[in-house]
HTML snippet that shows the backbone in 3Dmol.js (N, CA, C, O; Angstrom):
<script src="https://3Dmol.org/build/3Dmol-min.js"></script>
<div id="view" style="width:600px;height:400px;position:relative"></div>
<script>
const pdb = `
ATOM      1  N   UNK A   1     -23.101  -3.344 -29.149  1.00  0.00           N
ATOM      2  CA  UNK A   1     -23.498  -2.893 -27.832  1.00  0.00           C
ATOM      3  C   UNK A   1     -23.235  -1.384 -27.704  1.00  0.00           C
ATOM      4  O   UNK A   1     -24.082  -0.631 -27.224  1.00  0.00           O
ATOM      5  N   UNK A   2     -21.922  -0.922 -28.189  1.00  0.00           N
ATOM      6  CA  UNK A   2     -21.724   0.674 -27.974  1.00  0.00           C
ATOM      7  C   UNK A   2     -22.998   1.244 -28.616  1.00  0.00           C
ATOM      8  O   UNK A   2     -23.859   1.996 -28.158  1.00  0.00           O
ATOM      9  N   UNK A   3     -22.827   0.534 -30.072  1.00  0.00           N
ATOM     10  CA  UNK A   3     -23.545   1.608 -30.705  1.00  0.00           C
ATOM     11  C   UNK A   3     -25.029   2.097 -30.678  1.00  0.00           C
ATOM     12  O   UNK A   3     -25.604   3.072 -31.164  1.00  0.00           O
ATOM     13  N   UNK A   4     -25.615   0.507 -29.539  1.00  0.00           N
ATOM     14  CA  UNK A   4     -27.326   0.986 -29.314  1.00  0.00           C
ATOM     15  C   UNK A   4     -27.319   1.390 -28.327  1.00  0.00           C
ATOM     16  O   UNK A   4     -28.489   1.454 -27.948  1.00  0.00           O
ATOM     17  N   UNK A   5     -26.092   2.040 -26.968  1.00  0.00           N
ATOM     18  CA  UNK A   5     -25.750   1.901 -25.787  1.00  0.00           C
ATOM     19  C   UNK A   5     -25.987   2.021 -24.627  1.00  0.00           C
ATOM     20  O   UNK A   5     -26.301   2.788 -23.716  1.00  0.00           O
ATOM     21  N   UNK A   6     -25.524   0.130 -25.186  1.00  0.00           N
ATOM     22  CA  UNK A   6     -25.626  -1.170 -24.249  1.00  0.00           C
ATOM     23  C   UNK A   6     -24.221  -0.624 -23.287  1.00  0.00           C
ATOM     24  O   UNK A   6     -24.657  -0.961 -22.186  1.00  0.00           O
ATOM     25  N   UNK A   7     -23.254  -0.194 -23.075  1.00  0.00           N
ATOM     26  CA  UNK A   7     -22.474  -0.633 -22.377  1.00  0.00           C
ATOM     27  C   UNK A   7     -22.751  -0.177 -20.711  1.00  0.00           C
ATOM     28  O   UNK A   7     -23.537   0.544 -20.096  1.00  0.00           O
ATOM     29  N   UNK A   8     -21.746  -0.953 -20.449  1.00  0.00           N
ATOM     30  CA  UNK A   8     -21.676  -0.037 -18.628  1.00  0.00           C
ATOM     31  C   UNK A   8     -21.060   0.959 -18.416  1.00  0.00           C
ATOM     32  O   UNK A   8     -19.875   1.039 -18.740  1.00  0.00           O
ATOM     33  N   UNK A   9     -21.575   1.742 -17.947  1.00  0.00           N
ATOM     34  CA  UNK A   9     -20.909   3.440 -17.685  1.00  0.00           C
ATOM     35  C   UNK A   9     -19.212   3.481 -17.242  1.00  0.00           C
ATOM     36  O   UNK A   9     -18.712   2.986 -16.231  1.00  0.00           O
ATOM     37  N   UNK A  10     -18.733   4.006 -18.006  1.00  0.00           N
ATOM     38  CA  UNK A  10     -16.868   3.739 -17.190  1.00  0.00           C
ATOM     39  C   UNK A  10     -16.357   5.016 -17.426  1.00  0.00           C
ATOM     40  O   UNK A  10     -16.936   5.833 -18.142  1.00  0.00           O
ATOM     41  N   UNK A  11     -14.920   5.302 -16.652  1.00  0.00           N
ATOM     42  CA  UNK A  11     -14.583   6.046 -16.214  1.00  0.00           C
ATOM     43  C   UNK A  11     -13.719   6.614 -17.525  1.00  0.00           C
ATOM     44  O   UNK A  11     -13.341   5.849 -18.412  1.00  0.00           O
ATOM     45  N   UNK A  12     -13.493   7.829 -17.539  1.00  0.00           N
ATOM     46  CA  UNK A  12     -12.837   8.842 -18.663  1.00  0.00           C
ATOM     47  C   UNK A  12     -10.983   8.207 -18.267  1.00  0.00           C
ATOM     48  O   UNK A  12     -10.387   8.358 -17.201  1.00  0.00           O
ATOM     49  N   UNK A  13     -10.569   7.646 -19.289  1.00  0.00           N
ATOM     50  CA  UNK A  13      -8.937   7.010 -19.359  1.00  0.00           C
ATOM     51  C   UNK A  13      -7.851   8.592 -18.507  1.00  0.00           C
ATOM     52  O   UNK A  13      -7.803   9.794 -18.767  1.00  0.00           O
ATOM     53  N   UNK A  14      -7.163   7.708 -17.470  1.00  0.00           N
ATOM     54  CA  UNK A  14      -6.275   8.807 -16.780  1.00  0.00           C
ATOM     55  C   UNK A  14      -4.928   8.753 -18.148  1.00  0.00           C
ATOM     56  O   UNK A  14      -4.599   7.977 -19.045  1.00  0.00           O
ATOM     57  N   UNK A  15      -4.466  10.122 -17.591  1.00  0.00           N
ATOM     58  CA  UNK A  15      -3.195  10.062 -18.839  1.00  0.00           C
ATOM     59  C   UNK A  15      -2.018  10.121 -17.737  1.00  0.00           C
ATOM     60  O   UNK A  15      -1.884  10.992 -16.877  1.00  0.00           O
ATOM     61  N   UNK A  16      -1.342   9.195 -17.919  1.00  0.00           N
ATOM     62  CA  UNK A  16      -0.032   9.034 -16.675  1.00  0.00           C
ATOM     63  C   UNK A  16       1.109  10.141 -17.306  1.00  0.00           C
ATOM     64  O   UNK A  16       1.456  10.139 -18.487  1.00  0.00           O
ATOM     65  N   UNK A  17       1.389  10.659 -16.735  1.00  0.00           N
ATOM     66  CA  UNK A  17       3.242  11.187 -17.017  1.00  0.00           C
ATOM     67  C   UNK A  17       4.062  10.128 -17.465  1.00  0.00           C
ATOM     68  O   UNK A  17       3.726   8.946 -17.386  1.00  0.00           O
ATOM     69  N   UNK A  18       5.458  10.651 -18.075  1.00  0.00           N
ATOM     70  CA  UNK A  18       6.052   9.624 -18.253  1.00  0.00           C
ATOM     71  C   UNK A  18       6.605   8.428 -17.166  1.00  0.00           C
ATOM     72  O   UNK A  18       7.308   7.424 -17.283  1.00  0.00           O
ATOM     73  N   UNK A  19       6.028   8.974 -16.258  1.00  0.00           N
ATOM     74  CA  UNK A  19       6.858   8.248 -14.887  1.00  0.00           C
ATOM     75  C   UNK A  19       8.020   8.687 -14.630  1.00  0.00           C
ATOM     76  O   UNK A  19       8.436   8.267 -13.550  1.00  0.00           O
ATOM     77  N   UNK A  20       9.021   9.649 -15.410  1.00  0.00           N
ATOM     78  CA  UNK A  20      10.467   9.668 -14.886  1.00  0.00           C
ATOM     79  C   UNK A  20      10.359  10.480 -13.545  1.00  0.00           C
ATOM     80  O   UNK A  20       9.547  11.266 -13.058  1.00  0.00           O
ATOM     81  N   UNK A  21      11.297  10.044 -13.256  1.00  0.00           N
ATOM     82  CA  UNK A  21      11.692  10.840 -11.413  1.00  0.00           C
ATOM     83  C   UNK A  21      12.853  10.153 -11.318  1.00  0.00           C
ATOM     84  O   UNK A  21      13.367   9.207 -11.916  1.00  0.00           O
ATOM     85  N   UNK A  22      13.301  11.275  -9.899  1.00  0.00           N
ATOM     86  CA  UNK A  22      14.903  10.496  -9.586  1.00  0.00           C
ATOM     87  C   UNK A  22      15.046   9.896  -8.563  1.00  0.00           C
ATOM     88  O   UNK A  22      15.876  10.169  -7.696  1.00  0.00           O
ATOM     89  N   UNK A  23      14.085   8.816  -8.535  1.00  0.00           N
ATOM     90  CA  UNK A  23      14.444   7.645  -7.685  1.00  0.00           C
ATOM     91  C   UNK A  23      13.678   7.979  -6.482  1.00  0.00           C
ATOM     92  O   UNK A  23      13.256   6.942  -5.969  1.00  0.00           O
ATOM     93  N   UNK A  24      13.393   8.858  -5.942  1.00  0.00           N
ATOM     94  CA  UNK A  24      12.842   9.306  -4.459  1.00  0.00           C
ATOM     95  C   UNK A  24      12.106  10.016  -3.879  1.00  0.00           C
ATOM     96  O   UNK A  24      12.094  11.244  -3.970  1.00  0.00           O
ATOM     97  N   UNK A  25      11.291   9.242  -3.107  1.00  0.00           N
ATOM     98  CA  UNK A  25       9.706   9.859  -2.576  1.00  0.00           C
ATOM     99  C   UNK A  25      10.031  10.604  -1.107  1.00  0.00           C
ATOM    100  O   UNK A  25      10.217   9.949  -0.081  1.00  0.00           O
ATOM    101  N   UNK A  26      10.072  12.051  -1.158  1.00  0.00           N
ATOM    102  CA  UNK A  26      10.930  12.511   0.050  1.00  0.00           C
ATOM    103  C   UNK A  26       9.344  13.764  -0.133  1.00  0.00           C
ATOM    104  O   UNK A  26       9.017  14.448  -1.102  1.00  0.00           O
ATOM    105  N   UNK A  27       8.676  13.617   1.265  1.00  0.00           N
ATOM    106  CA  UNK A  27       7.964  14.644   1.011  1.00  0.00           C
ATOM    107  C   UNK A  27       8.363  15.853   2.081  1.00  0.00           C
ATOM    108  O   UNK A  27       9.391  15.473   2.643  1.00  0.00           O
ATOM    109  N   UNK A  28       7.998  17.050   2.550  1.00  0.00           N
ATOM    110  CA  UNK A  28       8.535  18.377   2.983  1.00  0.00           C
ATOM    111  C   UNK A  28       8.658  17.748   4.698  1.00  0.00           C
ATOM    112  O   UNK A  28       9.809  17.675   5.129  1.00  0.00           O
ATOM    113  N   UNK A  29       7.566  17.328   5.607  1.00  0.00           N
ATOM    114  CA  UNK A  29       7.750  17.041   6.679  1.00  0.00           C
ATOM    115  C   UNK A  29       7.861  15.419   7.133  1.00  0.00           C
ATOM    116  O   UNK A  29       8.173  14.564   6.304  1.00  0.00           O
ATOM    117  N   UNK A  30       7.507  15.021   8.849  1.00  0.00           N
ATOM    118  CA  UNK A  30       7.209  13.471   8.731  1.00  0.00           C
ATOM    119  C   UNK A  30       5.259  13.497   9.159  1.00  0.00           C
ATOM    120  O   UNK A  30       4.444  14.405   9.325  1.00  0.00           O
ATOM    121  N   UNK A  31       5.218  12.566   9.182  1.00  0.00           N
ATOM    122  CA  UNK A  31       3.752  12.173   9.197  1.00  0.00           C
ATOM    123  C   UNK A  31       2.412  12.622   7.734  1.00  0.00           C
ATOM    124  O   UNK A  31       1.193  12.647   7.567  1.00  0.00           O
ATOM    125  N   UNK A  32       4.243  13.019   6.660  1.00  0.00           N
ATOM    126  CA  UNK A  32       2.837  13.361   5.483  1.00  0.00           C
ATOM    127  C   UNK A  32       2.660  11.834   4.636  1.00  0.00           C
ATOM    128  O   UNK A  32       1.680  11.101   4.500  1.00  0.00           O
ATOM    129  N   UNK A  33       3.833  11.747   4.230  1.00  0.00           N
ATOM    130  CA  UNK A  33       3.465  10.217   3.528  1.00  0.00           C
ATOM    131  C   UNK A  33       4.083   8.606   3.944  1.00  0.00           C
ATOM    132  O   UNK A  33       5.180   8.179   4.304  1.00  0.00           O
ATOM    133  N   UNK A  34       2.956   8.099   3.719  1.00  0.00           N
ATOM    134  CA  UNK A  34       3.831   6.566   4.964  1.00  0.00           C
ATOM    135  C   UNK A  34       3.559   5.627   3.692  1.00  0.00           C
ATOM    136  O   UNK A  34       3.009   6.020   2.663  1.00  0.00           O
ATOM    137  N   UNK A  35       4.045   4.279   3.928  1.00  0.00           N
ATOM    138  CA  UNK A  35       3.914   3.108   3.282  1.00  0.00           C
ATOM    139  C   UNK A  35       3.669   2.228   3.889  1.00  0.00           C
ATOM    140  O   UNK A  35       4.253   2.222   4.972  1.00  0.00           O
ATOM    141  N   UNK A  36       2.794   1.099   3.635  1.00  0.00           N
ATOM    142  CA  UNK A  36       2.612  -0.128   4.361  1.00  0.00           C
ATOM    143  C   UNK A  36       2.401  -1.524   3.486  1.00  0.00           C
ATOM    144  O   UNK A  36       2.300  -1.982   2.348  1.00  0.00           O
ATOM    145  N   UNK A  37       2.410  -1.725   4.381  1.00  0.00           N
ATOM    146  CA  UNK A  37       2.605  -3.475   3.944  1.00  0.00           C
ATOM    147  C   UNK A  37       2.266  -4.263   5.113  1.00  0.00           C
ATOM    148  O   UNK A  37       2.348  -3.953   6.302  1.00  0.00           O
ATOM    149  N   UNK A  38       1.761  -5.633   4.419  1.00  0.00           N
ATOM    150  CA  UNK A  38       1.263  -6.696   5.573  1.00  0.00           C
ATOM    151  C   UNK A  38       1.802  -7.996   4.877  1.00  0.00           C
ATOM    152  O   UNK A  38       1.777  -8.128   3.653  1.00  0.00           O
ATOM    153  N   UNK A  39       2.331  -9.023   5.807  1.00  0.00           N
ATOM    154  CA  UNK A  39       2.275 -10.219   5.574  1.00  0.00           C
ATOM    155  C   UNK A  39       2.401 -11.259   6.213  1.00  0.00           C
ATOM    156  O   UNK A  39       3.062 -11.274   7.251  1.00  0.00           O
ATOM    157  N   UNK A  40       1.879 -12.197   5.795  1.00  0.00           N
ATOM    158  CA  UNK A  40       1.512 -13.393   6.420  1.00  0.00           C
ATOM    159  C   UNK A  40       2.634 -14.552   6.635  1.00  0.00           C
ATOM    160  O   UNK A  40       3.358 -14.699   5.651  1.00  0.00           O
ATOM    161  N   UNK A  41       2.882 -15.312   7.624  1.00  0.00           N
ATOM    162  CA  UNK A  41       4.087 -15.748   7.808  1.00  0.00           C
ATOM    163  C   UNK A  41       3.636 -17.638   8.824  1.00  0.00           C
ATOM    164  O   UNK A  41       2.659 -17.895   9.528  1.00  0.00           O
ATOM    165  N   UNK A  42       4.401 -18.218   8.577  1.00  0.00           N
ATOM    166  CA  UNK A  42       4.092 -19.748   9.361  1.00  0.00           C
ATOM    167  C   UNK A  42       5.065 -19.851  10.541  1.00  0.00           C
ATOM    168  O   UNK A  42       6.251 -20.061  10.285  1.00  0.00           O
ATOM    169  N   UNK A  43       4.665 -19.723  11.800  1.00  0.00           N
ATOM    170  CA  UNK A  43       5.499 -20.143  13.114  1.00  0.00           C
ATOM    171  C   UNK A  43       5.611 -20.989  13.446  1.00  0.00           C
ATOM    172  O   UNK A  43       4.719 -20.986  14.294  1.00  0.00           O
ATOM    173  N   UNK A  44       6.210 -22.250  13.528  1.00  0.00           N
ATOM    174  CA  UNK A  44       5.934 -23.500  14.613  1.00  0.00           C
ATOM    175  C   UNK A  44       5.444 -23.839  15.241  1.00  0.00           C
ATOM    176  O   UNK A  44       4.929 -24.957  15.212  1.00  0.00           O
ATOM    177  N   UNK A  45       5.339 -22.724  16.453  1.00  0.00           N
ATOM    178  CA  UNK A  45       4.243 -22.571  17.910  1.00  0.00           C
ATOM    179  C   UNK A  45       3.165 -22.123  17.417  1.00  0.00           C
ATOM    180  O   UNK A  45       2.084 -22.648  17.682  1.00  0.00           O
ATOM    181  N   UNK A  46       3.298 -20.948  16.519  1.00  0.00           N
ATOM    182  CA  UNK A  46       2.191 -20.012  16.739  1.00  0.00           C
ATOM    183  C   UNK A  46       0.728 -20.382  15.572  1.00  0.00           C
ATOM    184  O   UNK A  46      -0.463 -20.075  15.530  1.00  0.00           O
ATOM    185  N   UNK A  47       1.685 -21.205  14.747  1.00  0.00           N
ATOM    186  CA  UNK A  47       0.811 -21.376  13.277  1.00  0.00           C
ATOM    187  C   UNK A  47       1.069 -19.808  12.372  1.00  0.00           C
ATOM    188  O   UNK A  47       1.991 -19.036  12.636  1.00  0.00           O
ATOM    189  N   UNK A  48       0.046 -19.581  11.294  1.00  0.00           N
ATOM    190  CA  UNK A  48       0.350 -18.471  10.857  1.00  0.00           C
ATOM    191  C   UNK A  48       0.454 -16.968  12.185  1.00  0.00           C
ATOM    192  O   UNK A  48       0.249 -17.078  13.394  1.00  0.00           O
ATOM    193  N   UNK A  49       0.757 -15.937  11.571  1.00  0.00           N
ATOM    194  CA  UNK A  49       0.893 -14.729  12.003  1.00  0.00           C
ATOM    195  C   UNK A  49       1.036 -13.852  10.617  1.00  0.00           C
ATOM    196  O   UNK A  49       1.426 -14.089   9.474  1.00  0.00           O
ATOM    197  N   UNK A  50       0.526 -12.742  11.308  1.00  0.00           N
ATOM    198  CA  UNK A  50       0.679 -11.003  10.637  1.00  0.00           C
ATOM    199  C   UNK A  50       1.601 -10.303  10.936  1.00  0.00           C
ATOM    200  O   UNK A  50       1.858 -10.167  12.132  1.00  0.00           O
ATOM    201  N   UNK A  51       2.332  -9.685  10.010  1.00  0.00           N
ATOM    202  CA  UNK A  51       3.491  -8.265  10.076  1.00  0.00           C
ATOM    203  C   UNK A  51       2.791  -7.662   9.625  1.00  0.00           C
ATOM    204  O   UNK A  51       2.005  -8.037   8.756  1.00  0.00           O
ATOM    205  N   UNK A  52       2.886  -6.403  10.148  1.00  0.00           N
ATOM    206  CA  UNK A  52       2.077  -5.052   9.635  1.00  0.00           C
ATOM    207  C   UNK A  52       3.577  -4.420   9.737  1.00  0.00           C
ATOM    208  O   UNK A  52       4.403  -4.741  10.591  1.00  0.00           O
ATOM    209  N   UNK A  53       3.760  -3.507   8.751  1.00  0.00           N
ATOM    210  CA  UNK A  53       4.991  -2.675   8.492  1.00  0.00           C
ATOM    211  C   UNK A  53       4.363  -1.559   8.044  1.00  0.00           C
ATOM    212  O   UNK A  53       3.319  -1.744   7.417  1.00  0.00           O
ATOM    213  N   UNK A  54       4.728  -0.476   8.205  1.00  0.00           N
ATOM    214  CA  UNK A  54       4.682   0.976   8.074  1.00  0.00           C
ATOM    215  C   UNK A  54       5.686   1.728   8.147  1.00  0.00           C
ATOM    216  O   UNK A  54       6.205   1.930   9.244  1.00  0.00           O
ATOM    217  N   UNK A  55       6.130   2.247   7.111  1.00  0.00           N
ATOM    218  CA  UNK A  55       7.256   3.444   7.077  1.00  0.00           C
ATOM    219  C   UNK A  55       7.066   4.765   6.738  1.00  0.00           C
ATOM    220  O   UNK A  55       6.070   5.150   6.127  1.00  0.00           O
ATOM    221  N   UNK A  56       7.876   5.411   7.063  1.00  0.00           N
ATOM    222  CA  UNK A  56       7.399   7.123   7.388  1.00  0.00           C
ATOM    223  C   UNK A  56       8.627   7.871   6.021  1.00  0.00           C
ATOM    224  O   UNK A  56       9.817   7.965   6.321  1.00  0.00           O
ATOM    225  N   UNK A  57       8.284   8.192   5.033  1.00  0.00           N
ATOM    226  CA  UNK A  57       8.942   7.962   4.153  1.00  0.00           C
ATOM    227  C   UNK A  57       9.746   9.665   3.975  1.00  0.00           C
ATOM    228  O   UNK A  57      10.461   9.934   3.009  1.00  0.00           O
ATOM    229  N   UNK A  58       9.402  10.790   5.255  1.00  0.00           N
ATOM    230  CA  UNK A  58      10.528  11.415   5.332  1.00  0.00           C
ATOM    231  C   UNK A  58      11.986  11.126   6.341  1.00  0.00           C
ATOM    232  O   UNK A  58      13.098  11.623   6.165  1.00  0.00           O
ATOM    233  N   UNK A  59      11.687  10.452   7.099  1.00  0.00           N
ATOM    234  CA  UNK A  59      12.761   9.980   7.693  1.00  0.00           C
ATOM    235  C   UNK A  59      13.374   8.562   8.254  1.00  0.00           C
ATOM    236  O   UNK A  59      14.194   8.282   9.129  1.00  0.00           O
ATOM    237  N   UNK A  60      12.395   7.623   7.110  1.00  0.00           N
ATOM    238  CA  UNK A  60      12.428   6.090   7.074  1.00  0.00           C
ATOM    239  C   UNK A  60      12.118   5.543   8.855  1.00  0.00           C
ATOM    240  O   UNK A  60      12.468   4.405   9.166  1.00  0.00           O
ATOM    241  N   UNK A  61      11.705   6.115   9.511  1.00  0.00           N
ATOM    242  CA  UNK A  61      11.004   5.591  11.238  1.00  0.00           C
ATOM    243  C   UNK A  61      10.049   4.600  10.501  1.00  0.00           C
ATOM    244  O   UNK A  61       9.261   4.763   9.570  1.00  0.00           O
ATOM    245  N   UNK A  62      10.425   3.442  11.300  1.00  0.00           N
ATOM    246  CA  UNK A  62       9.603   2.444  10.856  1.00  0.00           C
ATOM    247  C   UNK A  62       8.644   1.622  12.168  1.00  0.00           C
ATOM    248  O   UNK A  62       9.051   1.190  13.246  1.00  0.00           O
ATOM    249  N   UNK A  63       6.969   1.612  11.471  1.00  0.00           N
ATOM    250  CA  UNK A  63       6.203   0.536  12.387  1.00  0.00           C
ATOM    251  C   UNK A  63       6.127  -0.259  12.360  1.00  0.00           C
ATOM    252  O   UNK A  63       6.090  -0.551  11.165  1.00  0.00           O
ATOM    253  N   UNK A  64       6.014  -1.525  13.218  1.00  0.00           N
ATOM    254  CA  UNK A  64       6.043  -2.873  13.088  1.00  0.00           C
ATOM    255  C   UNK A  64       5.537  -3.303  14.036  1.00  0.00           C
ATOM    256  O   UNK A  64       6.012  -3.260  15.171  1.00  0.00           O
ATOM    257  N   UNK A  65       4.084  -3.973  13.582  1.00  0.00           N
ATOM    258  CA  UNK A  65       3.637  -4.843  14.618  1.00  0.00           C
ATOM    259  C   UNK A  65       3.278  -6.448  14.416  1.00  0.00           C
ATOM    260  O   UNK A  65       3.162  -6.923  13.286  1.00  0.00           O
ATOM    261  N   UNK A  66       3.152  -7.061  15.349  1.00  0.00           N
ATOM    262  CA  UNK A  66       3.275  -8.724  14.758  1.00  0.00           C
ATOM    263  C   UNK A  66       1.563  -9.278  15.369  1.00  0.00           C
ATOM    264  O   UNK A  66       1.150  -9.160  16.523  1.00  0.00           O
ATOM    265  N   UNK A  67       1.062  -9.683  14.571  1.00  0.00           N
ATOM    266  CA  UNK A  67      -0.251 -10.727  15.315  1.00  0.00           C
ATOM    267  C   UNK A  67      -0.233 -11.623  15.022  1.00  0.00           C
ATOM    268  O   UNK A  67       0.348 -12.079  14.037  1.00  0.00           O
ATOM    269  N   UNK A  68      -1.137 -12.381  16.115  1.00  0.00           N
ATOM    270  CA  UNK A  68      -1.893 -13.801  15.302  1.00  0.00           C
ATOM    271  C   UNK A  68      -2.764 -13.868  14.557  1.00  0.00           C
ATOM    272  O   UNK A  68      -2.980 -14.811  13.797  1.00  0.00           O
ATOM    273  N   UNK A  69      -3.683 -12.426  14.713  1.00  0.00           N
ATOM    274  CA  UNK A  69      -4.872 -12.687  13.239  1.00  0.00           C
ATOM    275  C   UNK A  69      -4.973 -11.465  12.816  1.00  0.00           C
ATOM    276  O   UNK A  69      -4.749 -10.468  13.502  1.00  0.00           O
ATOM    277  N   UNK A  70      -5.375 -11.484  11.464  1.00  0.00           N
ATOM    278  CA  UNK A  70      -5.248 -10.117  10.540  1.00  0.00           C
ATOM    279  C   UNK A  70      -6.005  -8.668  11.288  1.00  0.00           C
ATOM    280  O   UNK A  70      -5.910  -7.483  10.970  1.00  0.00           O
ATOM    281  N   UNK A  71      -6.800  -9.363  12.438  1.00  0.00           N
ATOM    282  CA  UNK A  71      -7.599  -8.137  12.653  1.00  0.00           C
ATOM    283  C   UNK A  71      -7.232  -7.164  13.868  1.00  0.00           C
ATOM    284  O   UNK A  71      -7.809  -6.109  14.133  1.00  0.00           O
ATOM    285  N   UNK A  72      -5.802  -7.919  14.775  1.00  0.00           N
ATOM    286  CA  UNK A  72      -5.422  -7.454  16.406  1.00  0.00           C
ATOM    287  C   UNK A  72      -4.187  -6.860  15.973  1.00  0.00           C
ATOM    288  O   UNK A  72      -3.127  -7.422  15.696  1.00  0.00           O
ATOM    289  N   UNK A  73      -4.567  -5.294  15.951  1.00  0.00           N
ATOM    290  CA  UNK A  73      -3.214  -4.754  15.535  1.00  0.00           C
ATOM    291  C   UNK A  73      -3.270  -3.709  17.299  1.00  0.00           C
ATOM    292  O   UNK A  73      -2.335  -2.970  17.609  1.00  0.00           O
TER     293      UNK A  73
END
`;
const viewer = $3Dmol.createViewer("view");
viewer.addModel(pdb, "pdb");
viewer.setStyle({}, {cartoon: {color: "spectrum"}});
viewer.zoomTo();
viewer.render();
</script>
């Protein structure tokens, strides 16, 4: 397939760093870099629900909101 080419067009290989660092993602102000996360959870009353979490990763201020469906934040 390469060699009459057959293949599908793909992207040029990224070259990673070694990864070392010292442990911590601290950028200069707040509102430059956040983290999030969502997950899904079983209530009794409620049946499932959503956590939406967001953290502000210069001064760990954290968002948190709770729903009943993935889409009512």
């Amino acid at each position: 397939m390469r060699k009459n080419g057959l293949l599908a067009p793909s992207r040029k290989r990224h070259v990673h760093s070694d990864g070392k660092h010292d442990g911590t993602i601290i950028p200069q102000g707040i509102n430059e870099l956040w983290g999030a996360d969502a997950a899904r959870f079983w209530t009794g009353e409620d049946g499932f629900c959503w956590a939406f979490i967001c953290i502000d990763h210069y001064n760990l201020d954290p968002f948190v909101t709770v729903s009943k469906s993935g889409n009512e934040i």
